[in-house]
MISE-753498 format. One record per residue (C-alpha): residue number from 1; residue in one letter; x, y, z. Coordinates in nm, 4 decimals, always signed. Each point is the difference from the previous one (the first is absolute). Layout:
<pts>
+-----+------+----------+----------+----------+
! pos ! code !       c1 !       c2 !       c3 !
+-----+------+----------+----------+----------+
! NUM !    A !        X !        Y !        Z !
...
+-----+------+----------+----------+----------+
</pts>
This chain:
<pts>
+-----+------+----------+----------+----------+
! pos ! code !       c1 !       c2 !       c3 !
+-----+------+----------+----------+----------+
!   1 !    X !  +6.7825 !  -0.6533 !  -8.0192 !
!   2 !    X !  +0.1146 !  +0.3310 !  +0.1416 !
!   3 !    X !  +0.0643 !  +0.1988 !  -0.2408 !
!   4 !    X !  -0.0307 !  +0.3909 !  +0.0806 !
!   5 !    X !  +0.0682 !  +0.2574 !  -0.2407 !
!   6 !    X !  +0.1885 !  +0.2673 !  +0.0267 !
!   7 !    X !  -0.1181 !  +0.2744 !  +0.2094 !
!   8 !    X !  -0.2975 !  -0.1714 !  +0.1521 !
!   9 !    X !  -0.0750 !  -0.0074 !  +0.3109 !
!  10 !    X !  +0.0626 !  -0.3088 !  +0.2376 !
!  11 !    X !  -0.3679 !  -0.0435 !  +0.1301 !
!  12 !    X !  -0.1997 !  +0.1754 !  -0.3183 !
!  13 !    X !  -0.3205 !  -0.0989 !  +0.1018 !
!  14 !    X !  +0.0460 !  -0.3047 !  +0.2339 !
!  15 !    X !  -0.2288 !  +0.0262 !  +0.3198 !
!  16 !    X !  +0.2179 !  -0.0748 !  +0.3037 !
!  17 !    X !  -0.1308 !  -0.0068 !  +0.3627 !
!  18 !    X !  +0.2806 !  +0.0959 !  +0.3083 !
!  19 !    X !  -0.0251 !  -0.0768 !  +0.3635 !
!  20 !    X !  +0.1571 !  +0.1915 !  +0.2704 !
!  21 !    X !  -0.0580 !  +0.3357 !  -0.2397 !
!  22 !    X !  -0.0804 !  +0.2842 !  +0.2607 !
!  23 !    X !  +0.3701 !  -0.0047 !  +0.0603 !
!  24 !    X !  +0.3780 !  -0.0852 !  -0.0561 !
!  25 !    X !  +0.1052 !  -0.2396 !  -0.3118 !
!  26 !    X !  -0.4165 !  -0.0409 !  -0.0444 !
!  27 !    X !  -0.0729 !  +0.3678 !  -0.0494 !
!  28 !    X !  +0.3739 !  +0.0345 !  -0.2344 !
!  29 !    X !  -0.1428 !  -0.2930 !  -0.2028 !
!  30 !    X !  -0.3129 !  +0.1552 !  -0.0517 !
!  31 !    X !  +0.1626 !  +0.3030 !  -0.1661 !
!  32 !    X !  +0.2432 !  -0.2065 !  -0.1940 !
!  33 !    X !  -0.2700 !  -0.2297 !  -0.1323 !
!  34 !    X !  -0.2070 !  +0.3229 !  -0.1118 !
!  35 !    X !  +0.2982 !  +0.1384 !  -0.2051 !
!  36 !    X !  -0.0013 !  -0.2721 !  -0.1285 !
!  37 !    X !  -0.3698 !  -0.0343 !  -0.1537 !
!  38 !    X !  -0.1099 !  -0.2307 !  +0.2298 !
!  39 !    X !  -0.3992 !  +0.0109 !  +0.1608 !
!  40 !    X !  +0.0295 !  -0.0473 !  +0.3702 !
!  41 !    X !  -0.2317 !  -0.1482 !  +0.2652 !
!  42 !    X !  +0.2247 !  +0.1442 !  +0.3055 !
!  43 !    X !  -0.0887 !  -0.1528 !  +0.3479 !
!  44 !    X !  +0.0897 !  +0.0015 !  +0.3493 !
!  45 !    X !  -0.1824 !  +0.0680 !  +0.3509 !
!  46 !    X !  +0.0518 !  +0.3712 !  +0.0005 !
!  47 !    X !  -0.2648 !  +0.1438 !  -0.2142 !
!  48 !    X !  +0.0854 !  +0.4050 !  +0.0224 !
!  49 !    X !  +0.3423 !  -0.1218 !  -0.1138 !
!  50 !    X !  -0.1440 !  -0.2178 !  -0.2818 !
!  51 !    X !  -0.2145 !  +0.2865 !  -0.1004 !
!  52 !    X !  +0.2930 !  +0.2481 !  -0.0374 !
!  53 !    X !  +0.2092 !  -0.1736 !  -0.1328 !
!  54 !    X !  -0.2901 !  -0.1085 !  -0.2721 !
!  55 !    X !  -0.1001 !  +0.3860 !  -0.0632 !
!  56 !    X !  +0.3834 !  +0.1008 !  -0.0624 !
!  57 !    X !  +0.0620 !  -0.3014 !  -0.2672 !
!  58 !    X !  -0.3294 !  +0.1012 !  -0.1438 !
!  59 !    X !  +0.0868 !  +0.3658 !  -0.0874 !
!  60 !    X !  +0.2977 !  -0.1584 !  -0.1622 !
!  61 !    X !  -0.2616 !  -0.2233 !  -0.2445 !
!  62 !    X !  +0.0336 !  -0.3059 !  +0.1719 !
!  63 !    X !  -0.3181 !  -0.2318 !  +0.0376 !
!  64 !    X !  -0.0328 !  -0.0689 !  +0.3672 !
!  65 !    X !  -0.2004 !  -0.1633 !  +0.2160 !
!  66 !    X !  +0.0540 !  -0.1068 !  +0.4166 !
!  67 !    X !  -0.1276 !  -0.2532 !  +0.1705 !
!  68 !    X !  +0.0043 !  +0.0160 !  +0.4264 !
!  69 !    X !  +0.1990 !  -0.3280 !  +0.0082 !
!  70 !    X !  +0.1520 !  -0.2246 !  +0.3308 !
!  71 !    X !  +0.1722 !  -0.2830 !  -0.2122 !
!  72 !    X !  -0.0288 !  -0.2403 !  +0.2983 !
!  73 !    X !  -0.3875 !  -0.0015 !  -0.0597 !
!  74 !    X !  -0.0896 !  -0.2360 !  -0.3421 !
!  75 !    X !  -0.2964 !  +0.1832 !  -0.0173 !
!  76 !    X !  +0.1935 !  +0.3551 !  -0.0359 !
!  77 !    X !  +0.2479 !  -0.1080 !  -0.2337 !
!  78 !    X !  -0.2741 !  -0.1557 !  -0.2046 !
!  79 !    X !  -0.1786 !  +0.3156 !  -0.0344 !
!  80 !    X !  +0.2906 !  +0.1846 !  -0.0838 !
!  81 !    X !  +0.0505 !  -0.2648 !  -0.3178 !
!  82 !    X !  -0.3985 !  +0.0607 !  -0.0657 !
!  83 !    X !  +0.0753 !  +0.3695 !  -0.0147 !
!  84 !    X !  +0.2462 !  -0.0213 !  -0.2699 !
!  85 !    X !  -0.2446 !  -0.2713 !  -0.1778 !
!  86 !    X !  -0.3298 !  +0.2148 !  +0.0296 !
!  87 !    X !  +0.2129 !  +0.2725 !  -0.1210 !
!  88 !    X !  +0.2419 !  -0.0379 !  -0.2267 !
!  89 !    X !  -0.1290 !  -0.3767 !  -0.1809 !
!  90 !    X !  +0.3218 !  -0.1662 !  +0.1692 !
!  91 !    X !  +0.3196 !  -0.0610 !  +0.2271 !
!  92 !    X !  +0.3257 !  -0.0064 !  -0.2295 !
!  93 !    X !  +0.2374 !  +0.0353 !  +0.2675 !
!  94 !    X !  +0.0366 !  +0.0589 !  +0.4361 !
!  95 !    X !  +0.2235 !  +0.1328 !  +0.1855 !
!  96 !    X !  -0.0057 !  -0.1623 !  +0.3770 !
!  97 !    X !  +0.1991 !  +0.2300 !  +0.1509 !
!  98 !    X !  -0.2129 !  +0.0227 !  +0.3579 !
!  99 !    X !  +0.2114 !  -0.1457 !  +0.3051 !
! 100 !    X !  +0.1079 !  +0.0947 !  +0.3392 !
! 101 !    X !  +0.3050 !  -0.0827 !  +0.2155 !
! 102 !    X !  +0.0907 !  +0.2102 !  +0.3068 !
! 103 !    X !  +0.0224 !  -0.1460 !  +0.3579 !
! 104 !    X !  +0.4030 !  -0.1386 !  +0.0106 !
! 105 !    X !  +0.0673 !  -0.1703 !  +0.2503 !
! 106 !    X !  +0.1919 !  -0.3380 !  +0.0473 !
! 107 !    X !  -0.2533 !  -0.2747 !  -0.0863 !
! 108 !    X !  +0.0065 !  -0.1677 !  +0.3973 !
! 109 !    X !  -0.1228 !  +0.3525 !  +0.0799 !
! 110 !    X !  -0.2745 !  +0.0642 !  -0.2715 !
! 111 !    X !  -0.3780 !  -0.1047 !  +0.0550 !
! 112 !    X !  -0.2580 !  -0.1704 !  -0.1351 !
! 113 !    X !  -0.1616 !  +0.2940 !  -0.0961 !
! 114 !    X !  +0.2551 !  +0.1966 !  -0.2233 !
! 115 !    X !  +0.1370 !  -0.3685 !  -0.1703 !
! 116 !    X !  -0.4026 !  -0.0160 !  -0.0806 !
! 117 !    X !  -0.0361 !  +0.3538 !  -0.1101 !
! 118 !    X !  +0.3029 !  +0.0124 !  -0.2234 !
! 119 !    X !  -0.0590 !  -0.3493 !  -0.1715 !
! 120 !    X !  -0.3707 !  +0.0909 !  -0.0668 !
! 121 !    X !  +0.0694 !  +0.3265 !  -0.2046 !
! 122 !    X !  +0.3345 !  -0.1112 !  -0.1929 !
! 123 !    X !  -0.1125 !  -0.4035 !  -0.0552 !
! 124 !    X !  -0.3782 !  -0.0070 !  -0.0082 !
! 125 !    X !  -0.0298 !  +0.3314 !  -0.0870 !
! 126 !    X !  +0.1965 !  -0.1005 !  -0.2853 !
! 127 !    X !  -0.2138 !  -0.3126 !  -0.0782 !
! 128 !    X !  -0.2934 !  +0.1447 !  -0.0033 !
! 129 !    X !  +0.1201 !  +0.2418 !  -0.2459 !
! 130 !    X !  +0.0935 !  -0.2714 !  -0.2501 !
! 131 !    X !  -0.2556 !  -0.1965 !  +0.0198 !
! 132 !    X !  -0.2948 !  +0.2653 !  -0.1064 !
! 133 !    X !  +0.2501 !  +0.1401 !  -0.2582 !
! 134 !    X !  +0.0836 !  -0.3553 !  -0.1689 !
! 135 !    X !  -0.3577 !  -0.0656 !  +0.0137 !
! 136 !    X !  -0.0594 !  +0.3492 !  -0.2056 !
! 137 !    X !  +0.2769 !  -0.0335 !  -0.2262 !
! 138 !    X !  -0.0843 !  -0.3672 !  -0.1307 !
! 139 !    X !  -0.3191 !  +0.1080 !  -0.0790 !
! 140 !    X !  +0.1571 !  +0.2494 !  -0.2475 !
! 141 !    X !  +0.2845 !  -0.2030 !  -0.1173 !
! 142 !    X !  +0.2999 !  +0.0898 !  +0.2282 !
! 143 !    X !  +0.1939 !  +0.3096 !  +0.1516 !
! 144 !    X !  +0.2609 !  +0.0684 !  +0.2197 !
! 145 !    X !  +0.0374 !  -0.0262 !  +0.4146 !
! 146 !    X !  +0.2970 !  +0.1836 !  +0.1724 !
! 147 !    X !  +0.0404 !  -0.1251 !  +0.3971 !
! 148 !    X !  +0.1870 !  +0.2578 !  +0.2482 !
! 149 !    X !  +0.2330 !  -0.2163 !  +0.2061 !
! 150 !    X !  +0.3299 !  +0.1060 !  +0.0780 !
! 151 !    X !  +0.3907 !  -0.0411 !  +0.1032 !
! 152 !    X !  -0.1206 !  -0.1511 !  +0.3143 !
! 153 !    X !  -0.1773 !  -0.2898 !  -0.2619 !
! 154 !    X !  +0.3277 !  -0.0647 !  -0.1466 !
! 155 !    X !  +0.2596 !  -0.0249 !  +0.3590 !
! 156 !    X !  -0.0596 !  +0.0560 !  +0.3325 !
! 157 !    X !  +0.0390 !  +0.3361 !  +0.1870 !
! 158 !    X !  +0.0001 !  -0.0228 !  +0.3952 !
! 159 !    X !  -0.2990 !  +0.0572 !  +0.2611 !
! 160 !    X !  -0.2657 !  -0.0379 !  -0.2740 !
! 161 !    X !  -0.0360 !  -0.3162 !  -0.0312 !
! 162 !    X !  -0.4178 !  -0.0120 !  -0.1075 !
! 163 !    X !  +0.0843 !  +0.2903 !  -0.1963 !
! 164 !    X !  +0.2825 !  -0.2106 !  -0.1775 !
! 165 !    X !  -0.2769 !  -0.3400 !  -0.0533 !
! 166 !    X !  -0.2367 !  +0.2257 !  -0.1157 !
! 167 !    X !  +0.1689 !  +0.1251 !  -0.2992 !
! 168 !    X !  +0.1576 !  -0.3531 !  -0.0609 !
! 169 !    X !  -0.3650 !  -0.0708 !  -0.0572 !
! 170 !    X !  -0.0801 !  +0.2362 !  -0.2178 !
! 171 !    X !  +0.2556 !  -0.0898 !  -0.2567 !
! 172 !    X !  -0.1047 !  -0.3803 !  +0.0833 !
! 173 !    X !  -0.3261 !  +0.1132 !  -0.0826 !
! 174 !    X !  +0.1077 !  +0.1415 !  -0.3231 !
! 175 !    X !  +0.2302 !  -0.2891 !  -0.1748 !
! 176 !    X !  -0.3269 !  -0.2275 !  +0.0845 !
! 177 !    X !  -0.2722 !  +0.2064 !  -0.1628 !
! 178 !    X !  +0.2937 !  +0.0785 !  -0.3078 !
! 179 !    X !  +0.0530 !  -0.3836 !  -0.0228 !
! 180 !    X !  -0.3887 !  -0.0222 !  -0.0268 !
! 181 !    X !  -0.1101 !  +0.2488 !  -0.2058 !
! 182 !    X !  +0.2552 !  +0.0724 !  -0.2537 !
! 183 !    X !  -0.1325 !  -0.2482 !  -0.3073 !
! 184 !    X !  -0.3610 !  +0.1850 !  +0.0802 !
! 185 !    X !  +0.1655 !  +0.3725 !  -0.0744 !
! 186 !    X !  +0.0283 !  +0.1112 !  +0.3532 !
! 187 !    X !  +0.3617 !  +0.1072 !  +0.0985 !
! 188 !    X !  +0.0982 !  +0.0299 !  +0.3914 !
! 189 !    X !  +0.3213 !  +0.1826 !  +0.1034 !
! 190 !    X !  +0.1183 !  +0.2116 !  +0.3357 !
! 191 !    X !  +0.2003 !  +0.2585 !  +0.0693 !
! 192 !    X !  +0.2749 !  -0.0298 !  +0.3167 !
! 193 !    X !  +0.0134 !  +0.3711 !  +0.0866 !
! 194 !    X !  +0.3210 !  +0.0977 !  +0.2548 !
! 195 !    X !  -0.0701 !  +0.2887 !  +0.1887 !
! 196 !    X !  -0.2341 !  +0.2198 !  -0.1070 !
! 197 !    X !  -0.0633 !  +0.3878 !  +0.1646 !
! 198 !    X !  -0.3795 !  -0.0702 !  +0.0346 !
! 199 !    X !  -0.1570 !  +0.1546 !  +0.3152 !
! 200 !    X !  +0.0803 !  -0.3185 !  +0.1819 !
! 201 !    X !  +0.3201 !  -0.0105 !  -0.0266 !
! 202 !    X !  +0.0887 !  +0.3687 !  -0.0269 !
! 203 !    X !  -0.1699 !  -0.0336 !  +0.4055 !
! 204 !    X !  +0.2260 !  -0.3185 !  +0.0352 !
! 205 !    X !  +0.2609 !  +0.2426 !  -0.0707 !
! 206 !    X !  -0.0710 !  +0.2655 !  +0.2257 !
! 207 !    X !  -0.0621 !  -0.2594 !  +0.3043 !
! 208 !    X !  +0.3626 !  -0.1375 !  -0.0217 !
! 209 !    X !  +0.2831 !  +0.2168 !  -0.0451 !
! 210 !    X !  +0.2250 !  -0.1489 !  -0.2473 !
! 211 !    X !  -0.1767 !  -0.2054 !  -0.1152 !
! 212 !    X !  -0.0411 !  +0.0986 !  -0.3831 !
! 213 !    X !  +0.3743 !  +0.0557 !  -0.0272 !
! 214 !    X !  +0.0753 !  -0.3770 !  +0.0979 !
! 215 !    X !  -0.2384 !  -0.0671 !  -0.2865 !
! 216 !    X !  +0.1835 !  +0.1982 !  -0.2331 !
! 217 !    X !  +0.3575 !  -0.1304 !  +0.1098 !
! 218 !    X !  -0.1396 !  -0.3965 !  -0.0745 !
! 219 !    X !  -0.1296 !  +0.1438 !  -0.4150 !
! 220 !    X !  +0.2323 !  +0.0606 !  -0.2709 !
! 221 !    X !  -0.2085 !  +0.2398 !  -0.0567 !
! 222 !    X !  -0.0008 !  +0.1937 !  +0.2690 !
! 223 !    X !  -0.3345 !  +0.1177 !  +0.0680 !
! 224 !    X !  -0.3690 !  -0.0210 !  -0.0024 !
! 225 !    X !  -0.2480 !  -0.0994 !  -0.2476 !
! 226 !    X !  -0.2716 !  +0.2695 !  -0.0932 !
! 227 !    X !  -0.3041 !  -0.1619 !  +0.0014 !
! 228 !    X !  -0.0705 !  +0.1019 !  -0.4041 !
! 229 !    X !  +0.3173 !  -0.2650 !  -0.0465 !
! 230 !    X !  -0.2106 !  -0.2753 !  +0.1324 !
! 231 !    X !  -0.3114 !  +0.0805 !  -0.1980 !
! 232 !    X !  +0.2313 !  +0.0347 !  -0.3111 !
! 233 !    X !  +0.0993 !  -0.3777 !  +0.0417 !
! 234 !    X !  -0.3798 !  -0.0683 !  +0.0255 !
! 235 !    X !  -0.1130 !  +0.1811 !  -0.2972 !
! 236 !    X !  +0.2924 !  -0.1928 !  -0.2100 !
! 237 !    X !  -0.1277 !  -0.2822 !  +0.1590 !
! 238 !    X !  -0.3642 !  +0.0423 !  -0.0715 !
! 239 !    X !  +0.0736 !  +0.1245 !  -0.3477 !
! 240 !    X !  +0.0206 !  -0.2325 !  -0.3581 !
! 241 !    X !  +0.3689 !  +0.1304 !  -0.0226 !
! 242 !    X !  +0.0551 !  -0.3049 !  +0.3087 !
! 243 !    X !  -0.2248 !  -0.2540 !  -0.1820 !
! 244 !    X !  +0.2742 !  -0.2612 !  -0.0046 !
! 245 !    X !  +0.0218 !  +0.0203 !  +0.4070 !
! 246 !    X !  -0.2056 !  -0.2094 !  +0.2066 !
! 247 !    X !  +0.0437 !  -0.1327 !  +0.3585 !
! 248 !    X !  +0.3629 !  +0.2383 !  +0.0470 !
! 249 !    X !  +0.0485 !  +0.2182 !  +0.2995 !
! 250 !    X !  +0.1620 !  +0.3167 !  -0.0259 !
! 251 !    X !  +0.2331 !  +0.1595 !  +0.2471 !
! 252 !    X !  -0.0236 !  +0.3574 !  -0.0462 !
! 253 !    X !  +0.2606 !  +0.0695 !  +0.2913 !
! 254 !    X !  +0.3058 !  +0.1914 !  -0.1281 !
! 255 !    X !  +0.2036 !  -0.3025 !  +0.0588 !
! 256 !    X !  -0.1108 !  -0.1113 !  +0.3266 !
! 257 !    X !  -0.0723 !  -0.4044 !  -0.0582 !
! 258 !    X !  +0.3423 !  +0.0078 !  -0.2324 !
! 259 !    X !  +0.1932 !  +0.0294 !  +0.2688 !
+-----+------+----------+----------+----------+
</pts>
């Protein structure tokens, strides 16, 4: 059961690993998940950024560890699951938030290489993330996964089409491992984040006048996400107060999919 008293702390103790933390929702949920008593294994490709971002949480008390991590390499994303193993006994819970999606264009237009490049860091990136981190959390009785996929997993947005299969995946790819591992302790949930003012997008923004307003006109709530309101789905998520939700994806959108 998930029973939390009053006053605790969300994570007390739990080791979590993120992906995609030198940056954006990924660096926000590595903050949120240190307030809230979690031990982190942060990881990403950008080491100085890993290393800051490790040092800051660590003058707050937090535990931390990084691990140099490209998720679409098994043997990376293993080693990031060995690091919170060799270092903290166990993996209680994950947050896969690493993913990449720029390059719109209208599908007839867009080649081989970005469709590869976007489906190997949001879908396999993805899978290999799972599969070290069930592997780890059988061994110590269960735990908690959280998948990043998006409003472009739940409808269809134009001229990003891999972009759009991609994050279909991803929640594919969580609703199967939920439907597998949930009598062996092991829940699997994702988060459907709208738009988010990450670096990305905040670029995105900058690059096409207008563009952020047209957003904001198609939310009833008419704005954008901070990534720390991501990462605060993901810690509920991750957390025992969620321990009767398995296999559900999350919009965290302001609206967006409602209407």
């Amino acid at each position: 059961m998930g029973t939390v008293m009053a006053g605790e702390r969300m994570l007390d103790g739990k080791v979590a690993l993120i992906t995609g933390a030198s940056s954006g929702i990924g660096a926000a949920a590595a903050r949120v998940f240190a307030r809230e008593g979690a031990r982190l294994v942060l990881a990403a490709r950008r080491e100085l950024r890993l290393k800051e971002l490790a040092e800051e949480l660590r003058a707050q008390g937090a535990e931390v560890e990084y691990a140099v991590t490209d998720v679409t390499r098994a043997g990376d994303t293993a080693a990031a699951v060995a690091v919170a193993v060799d270092r903290f006994g166990r993996l209680d819970c994950a947050f896969n938030n690493a993913g990449w999606g720029v390059g719109r264009s209208p599908l007839h237009e867009m080649g081989d290489d970005l469709y590869d490049q976007i489906m190997d860091v949001n879908v396999r990136g993805t899978w290999n993330c799972l599969r070290d981190e069930i592997a780890a959390m059988l061994a110590t009785g269960g735990g908690t996964i959280v998948n990043n996929s998006s409003v472009g997993g739940l409808l269809a947005t134009p001229v990003a089409a891999p972009y759009v299969a991609a994050k279909h995946a991803v929640i594919g790819l969580t609703k199967a491992a939920a439907a597998e591992y949930a009598a062996q302790g092991i829940r699997v949930n994702a988060v459907a984040p709208g738009t988010t003012r990450t670096e990305v997008v905040e670029q995105w923004f900058a690059a096409v006048p207008g563009v952020e307003e047209q957003l904001h006109a198609a939310t009833p709530q008419p704005r954008t996400a901070e990534p720390a309101e991501i990462a605060e789905a993901a810690a509920w998520l991750c957390s025992p107060r969620a321990s009767f939700v398995t296999g559900v994806t999350m919009p965290v959108d302001g609206g967006f999919t409602m209407v």
